[in-house]
C-alpha positions in Angstrom: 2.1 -20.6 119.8 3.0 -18.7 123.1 4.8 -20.2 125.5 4.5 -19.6 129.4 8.1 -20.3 130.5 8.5 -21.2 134.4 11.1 -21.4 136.7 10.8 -23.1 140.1 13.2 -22.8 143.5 11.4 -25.7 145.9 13.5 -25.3 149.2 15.6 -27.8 150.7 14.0 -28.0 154.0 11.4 -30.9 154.1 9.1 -28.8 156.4 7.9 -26.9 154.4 6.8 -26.5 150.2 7.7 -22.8 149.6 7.0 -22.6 145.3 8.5 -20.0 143.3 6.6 -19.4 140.2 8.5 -17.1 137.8 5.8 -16.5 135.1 7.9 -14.7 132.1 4.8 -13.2 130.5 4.1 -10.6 127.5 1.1 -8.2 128.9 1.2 -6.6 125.4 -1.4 -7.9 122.2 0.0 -9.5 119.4 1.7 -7.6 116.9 0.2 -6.2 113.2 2.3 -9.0 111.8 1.5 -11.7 114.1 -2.0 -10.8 113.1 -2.1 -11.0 109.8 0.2 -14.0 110.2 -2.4 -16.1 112.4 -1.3 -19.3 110.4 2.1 -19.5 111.5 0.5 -21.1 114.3 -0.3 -24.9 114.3 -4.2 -25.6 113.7 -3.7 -28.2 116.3 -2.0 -26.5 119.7 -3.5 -26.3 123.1 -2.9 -23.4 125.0 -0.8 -23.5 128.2 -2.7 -21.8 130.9 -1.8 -21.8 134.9 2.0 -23.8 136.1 2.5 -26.8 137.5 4.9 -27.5 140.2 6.1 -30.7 140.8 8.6 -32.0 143.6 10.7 -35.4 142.2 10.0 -36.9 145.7 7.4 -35.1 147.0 7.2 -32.4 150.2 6.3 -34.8 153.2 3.0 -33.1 155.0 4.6 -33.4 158.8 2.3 -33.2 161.4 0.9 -29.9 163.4 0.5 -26.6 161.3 2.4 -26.0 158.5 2.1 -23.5 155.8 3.4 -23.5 152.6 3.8 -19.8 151.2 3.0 -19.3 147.5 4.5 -16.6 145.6 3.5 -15.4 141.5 5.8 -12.3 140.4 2.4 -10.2 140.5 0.3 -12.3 138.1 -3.4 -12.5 138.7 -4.2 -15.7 140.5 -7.2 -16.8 140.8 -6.4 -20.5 142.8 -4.5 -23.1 143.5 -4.5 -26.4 144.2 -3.0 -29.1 145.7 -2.4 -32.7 144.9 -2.3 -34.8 148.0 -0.8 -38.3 147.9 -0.9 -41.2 150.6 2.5 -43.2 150.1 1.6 -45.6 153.3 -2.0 -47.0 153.3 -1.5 -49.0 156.4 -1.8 -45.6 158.6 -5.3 -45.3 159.3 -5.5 -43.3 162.4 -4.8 -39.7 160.8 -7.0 -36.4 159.4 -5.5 -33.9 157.3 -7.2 -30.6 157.0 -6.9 -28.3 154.2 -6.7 -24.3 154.8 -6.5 -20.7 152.7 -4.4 -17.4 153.8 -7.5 -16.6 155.2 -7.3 -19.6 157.8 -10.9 -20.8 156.0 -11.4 -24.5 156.1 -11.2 -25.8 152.2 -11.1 -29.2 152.7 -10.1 -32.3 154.6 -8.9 -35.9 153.8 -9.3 -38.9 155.9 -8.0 -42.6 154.8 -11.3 -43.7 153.3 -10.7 -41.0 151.0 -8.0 -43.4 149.0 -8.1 -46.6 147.9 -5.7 -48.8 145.7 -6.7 -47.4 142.6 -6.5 -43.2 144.0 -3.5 -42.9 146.1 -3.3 -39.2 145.1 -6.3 -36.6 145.0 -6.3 -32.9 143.8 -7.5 -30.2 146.6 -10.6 -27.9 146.0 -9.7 -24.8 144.7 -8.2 -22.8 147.5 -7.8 -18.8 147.2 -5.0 -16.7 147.6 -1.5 -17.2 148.1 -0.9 -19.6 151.6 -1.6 -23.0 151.7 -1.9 -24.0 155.3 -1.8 -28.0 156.2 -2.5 -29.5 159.8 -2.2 -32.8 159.9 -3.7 -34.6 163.2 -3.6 -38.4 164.9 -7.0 -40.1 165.2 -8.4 -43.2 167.1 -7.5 -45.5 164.1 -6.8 -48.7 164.3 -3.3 -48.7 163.1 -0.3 -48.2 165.6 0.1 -44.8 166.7 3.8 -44.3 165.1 2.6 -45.3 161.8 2.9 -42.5 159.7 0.6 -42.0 156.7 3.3 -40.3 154.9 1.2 -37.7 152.7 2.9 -35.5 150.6 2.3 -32.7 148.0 3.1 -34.1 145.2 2.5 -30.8 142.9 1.1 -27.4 142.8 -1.3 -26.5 140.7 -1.3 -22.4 140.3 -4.1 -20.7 138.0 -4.0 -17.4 136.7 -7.1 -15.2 136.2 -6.8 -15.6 132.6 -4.5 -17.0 129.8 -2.8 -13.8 129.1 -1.4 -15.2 125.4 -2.9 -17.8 123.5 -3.1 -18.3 119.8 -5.9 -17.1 117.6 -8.2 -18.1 115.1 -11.1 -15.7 115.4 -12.4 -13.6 112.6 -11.6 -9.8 113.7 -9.5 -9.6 116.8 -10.2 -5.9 116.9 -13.7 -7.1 118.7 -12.8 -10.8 119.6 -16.3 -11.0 122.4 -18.7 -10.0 120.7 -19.7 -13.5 120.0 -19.0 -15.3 123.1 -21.9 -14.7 125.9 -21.4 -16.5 129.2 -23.5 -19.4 129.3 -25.4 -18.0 133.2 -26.9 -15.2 130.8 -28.5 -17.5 128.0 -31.7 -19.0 128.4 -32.7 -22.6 129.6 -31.7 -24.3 126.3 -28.3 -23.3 126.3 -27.6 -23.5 129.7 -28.9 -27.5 129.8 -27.0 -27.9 126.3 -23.6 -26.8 129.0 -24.3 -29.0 131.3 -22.0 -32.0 129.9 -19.2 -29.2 128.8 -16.6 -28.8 131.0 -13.0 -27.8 130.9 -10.0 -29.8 131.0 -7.0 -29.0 133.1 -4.1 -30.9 131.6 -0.7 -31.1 133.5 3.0 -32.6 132.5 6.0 -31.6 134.3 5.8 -28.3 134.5 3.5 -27.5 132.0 0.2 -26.8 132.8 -2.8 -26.5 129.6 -6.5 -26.6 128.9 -8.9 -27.8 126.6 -13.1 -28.6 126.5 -14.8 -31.3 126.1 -18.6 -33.0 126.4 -19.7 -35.6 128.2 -21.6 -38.0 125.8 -22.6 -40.5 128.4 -22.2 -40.2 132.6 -18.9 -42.1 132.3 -17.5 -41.2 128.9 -15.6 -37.7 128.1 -15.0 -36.7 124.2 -12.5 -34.6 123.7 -9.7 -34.0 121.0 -6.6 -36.4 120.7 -4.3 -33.2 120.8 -5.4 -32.4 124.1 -3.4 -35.3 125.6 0.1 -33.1 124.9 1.8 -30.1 123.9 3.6 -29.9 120.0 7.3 -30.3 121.5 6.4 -33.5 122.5 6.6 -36.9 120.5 3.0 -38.6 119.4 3.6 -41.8 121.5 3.7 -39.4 124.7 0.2 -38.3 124.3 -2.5 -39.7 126.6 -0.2 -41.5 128.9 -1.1 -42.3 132.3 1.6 -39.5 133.8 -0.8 -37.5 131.9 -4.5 -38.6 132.2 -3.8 -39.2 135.6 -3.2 -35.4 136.5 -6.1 -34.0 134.9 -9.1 -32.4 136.1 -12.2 -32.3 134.1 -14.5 -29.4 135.6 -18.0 -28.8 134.7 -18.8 -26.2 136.6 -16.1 -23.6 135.7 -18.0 -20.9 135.2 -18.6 -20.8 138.6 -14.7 -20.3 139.4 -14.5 -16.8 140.9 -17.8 -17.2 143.0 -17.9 -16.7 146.5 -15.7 -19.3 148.5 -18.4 -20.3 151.3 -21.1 -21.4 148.5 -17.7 -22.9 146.1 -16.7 -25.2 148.1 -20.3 -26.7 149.0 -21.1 -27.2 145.2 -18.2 -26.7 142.1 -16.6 -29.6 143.7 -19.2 -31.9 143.3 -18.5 -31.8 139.5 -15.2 -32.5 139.1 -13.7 -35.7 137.6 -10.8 -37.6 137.4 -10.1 -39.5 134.2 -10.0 -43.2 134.7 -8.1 -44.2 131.3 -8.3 -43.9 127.9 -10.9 -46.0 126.4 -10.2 -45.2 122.6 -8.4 -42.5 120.4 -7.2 -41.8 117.2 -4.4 -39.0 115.9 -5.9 -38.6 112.4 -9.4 -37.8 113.1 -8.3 -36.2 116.5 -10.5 -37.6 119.2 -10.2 -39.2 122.3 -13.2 -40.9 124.7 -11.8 -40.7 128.4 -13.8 -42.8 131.2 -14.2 -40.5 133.8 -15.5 -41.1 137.6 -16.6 -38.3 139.7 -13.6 -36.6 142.4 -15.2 -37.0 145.5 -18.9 -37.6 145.1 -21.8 -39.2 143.3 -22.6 -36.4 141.1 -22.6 -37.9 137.3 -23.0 -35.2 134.1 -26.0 -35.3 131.9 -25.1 -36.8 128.5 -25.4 -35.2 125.2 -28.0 -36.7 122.4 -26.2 -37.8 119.5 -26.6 -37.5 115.5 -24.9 -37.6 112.5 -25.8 -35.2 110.4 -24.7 -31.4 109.3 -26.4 -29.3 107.1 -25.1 -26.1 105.0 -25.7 -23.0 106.7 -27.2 -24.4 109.7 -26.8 -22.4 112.7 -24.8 -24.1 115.2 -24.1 -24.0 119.0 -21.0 -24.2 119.9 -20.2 -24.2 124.1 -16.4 -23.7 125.0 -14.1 -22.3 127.0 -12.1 -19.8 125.2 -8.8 -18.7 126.9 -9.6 -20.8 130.2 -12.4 -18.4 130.3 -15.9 -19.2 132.2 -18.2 -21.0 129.7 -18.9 -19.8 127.1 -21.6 -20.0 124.2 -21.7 -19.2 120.5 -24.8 -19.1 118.3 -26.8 -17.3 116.5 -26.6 -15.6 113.3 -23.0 -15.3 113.2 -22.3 -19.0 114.0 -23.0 -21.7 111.1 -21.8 -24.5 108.9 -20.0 -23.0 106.2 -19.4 -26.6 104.4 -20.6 -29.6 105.9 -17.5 -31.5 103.8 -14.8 -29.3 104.2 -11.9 -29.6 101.7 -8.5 -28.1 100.9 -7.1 -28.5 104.0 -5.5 -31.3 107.0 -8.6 -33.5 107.4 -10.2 -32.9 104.5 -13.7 -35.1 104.5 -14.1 -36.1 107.9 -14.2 -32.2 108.8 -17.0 -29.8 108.5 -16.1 -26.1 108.4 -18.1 -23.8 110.7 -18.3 -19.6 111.5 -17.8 -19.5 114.7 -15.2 -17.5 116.7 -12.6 -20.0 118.9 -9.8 -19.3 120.8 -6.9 -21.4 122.7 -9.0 -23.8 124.7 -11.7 -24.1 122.6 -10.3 -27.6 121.4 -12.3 -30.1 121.7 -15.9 -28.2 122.3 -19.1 -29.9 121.5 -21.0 -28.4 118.5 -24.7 -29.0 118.6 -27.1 -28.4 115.8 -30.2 -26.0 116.5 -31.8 -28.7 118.0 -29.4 -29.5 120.7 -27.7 -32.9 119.2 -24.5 -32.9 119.4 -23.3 -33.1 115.7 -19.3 -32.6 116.0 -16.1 -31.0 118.2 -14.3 -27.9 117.1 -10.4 -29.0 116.4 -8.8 -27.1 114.3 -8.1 -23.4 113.9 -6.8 -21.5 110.9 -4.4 -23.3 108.5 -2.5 -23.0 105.2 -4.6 -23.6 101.9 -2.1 -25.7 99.3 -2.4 -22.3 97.4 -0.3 -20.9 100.3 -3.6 -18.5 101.9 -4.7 -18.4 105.5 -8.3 -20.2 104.9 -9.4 -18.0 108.5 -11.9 -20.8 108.8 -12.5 -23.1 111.7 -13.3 -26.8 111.5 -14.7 -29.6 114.0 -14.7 -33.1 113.4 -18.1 -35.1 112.7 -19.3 -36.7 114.7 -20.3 -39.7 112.5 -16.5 -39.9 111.7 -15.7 -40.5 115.3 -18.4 -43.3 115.4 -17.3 -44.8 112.5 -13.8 -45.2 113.8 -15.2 -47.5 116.4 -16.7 -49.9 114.3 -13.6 -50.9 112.8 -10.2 -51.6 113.5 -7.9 -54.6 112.4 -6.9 -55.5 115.5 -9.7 -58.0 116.2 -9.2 -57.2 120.4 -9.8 -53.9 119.7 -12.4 -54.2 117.1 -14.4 -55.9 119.9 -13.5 -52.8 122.7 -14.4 -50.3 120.3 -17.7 -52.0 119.3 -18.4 -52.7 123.4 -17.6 -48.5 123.9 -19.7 -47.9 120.8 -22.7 -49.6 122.4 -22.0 -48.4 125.7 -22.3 -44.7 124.1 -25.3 -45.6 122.3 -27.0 -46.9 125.6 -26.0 -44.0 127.6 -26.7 -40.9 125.7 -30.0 -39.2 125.6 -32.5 -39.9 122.9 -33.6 -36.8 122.0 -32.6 -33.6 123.8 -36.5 -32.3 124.3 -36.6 -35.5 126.5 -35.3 -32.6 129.2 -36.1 -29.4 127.9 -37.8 -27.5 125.4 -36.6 -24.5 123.5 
């Protein structure tokens, strides 16, 4: 797996949040070797995409005008964003606007936007490379001195693309010619994307991504190995200093679109992940309860089913390389072997055609019909013969499900069983109940 290695100077005055992002990148493709080598890679990695900045205390937002300079060593950067935190919730009387290098109004926060269970919020996206903060006193009802002592608590910077991920496609000579973005398909596919979105994972100073489907409008299925990165111990995974810094984003494809109609919009389908209502290493899945950023908007769910069939073309929605979404179908993109074998996984997988990438982790896969039948997981891997199988796999669906009607732990038998309903009242019954193909 590539690594993105960053370095950060914050400065020592409080004043101001001046981030240096060092970005040690290779610009060059992967060698012949590395190629024909594609297994040396785990099956089960995430790829690191954009940096995360993070101050141990905080940089105090003081009041007036203050901006906060932003510098890449020439990568491509698309945003950033900013994740605001109120440390004293008896200040009331305060506004805090949010600004780009253009001095265009992203975004503002006002108390009501917290409460005890968000002290902290991500910003909208905000272009270019100045963030500019002006924090003002209001008529509240708290004493005038009482500070509401926001801070930025981290930076999230995001590149235009991930420059070096792993791979597990089938001829990297012509790696797109299977991926079409989702805004050129017809209805059908486009309404199957509405519940994908992209997951923007942060830990330290790592910074990765994965997909995922919403299968009801408060429950997120995604992969367990999302919730970490390979150099970190199993009991790390999916803890709240992770969960609580993630961004699920529906609307990605819309992240280089015009700023004026972006903010009015993309935000409205953003999500924060509540907690983690079940997961399991083995079959690699984790449901996340989700709750909407700063709105009302909930996704559409997916319609369910347990069932793959050989040679059945597929649908599988994703979001290769941090890429816009993206859809794969068609002739070139089927279920090889509904019980795949000879590999991690074994039963519980099915093995499928169709070209991944870093990212793609944890994408639905419909059947033809639009239920949602499994999630991609796992890349290429070792045979026990020693051969790169160059096959892709998702987990069933019906594996997952079965998972939650068991456990030993009678407490958590019971939770399971409560989510398993809960999912079963919440997703769609059929997918024509919404569109027709």
């Amino acid at each position: 797996m590539y690594r993105v290695v960053l370095r950060a100077r914050l400065p020592p005055e409080p004043m101001a949040l001046l981030v240096t992002l060092l970005l040690m990148l290779s610009f060059t493709s992967p060698t012949s070797a590395e190629r024909l080598d594609a297994c040396q890679f785990s099956a089960k990695v995430v790829t690191e995409f954009g940096s995360r900045i993070r101050k141990p205390m905080g940089t105090k937002i003081d009041y007036g005008r203050r901006s906060h300079p932003i510098t890449t060593n020439d990568v491509p950067l698309d945003h950033v964003r900013a994740l605001v935190k109120l440390n004293n919730r008896k200040a009331t009387n305060w506004h805090l606007a949010l600004y780009d290098e253009r001095d265009q109004l992203i975004q503002s926060f006002v108390p009501e936007d917290f409460d005890e269970e968000v002290i902290a919020l991500w910003s909208n996206r905000i272009k270019g490379r100045v963030i500019t903060t002006i924090l003002a006193r209001t008529r509240g009802s708290s004493p005038p001195w009482e500070d509401p002592l926001l801070s930025i608590e981290s930076v999230l910077a995001m590149p235009q693309e991930a420059l070096r991920t792993y791979h597990s496609r089938k001829d990297l000579r012509s790696p797109d010619d299977e991926w079409k973005d989702i805004e050129t398909q017809d209805l059908f596919y486009k309404q199957l994307g509405e519940g994908t979105g992209i997951m923007l994972m942060g830990h330290n100073k790592k910074s990765w991504i994965c997909s995922g489907i919403a299968i009801t409008e408060h429950l997120f299925l995604t992969n367990w190995h999302c919730g970490g990165l390979p150099d970190m111990v199993a009991g790390s995974y999916w803890q709240p200093s992770i969960y609580s810094n993630a961004i699920i984003d529906l609307a990605w494809e819309n992240k280089s679109i015009d700023l004026a109609w972006e903010n009015k919009s993309t935000r409205l389908s953003e999500f924060r992940v509540v907690r983690v209502e079940a997961k399991n290493e083995d079959r690699d899945y984790a449901i996340l309860r989700i709750a909407p950023i700063s709105s009302s908007y909930l996704p559409r769910p997916a319609a369910l089913a347990a069932r793959v069939i050989a040679t059945e073309e597929i649908v599988l929605i994703h979001h290769p390389e941090g890429r816009k979404k993206q859809v794969s179908s068609g002739p070139t993109c089927y279920v090889l072997n509904p019980i795949h074998t000879g590999t991690t996984n074994g039963p519980i997988d099915f093995s499928h055609s169709c070209d991944t990438e870093g990212g793609s982790s944890g994408a639905p896969v419909f059947d033809r019909d639009g239920y949602l039948v499994g999630i991609h997981h796992l890349g290429h891997q070792r045979t026990e013969a020693g051969d790169c199988d160059k096959t892709n796999k998702a987990i069933h669906l019906s594996a997952i499900l079965e998972d939650l009607r068991h456990d030993k732990s009678a407490k958590i038998a019971e939770k399971k069983l409560n989510l398993l309903r809960e999912m079963n009242a919440g997703s769609l019954t059929t997918p024509s109940d919404t569109f027709t193909r």
